[in-house]
N, C-alpha and C positions, 0 to 999 in steps of 0.2 A: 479403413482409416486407422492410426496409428497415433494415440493418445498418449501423452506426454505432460506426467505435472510434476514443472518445476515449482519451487516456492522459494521465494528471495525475500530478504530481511533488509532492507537499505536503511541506510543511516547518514544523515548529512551532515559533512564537518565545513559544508562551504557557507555563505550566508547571504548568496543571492541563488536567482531562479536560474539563470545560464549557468551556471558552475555546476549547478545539481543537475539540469539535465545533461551538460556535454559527454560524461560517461557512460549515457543510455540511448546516445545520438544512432540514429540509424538500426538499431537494433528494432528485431520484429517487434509488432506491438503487442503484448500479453493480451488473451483471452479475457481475464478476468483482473485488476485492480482491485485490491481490498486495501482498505487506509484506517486502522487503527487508531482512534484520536483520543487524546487526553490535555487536559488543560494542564499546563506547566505547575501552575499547584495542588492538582492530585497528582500527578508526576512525583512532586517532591516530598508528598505524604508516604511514599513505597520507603520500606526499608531498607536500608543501608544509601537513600538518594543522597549524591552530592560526594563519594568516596571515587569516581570517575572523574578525570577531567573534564569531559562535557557533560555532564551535571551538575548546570549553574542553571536556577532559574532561567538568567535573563539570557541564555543561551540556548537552552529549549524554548523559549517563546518564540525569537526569529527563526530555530527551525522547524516548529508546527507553520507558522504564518508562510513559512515557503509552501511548505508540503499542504497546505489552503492551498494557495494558488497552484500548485499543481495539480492535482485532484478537483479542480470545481467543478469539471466539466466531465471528465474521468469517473469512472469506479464505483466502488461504494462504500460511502463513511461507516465506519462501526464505532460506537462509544465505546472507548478502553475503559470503562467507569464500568462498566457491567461484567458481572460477577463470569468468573472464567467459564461456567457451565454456557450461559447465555453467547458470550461471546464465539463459542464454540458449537454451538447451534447456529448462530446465524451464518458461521464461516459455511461450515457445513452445506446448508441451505441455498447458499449463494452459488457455491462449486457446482452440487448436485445438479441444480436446475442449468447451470451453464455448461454442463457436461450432455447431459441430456437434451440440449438446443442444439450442441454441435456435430451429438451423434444421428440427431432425425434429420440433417441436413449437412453431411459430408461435403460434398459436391461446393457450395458458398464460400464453405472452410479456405478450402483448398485454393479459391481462387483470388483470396482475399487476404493476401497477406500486406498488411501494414506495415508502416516504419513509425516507427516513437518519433517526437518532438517531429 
């Protein structure tokens, strides 16, 4: 079997749920979901927040409240409030063990390829 990690960074400049999934329509379903969350106002505590155009408060709030409703049923939430070491154990954590599920059972893998949305 032949392991393959990709890692994407998506970013929503749409402000409903159809518009944000139609560009991941059809495509296979990721292994693993990981959803980095932060409340809009520890958001805008980060240094230099709001020197981007989509870094307006009330613009990061409708797009965490999307990226909720995608994820609810999906992945796993990590608090972005937690200190980079942490955050980076728990990514770690989540990969490994999901690496390690796919390698003891190839054969499922392989027969079980999904589509997004």
């Amino acid at each position: 079997m032949n392991l393959r990690i990709v890692i994407l960074d998506k970013f929503s400049k749409g402000l409903d749920l159809e518009w944000c999934q139609k560009p991941d329509e059809g495509l296979p379903k990721p292994d693993i979901i990981l959803y980095l969350d932060m409340t809009e106002e520890e958001v805008a505590k980060r240094t230099g927040f709001g020197k981007e155009r989509y870094e307006k408060q009330d613009f990061q709030k409708k797009v965490r409240q999307i990226y909720q409703e995608l994820f609810k049923q999906e992945g796993y939430k990590i608090s972005g409030n937690l200190i980079r070491e942490e955050i980076h154990n728990r990514v770690v954590q989540i990969v490994e063990s999901r690496l390690k599920e796919l390698q003891s059972n190839p054969s499922a893998k392989e027969n079980e390829l999904q589509r997004l949305w």
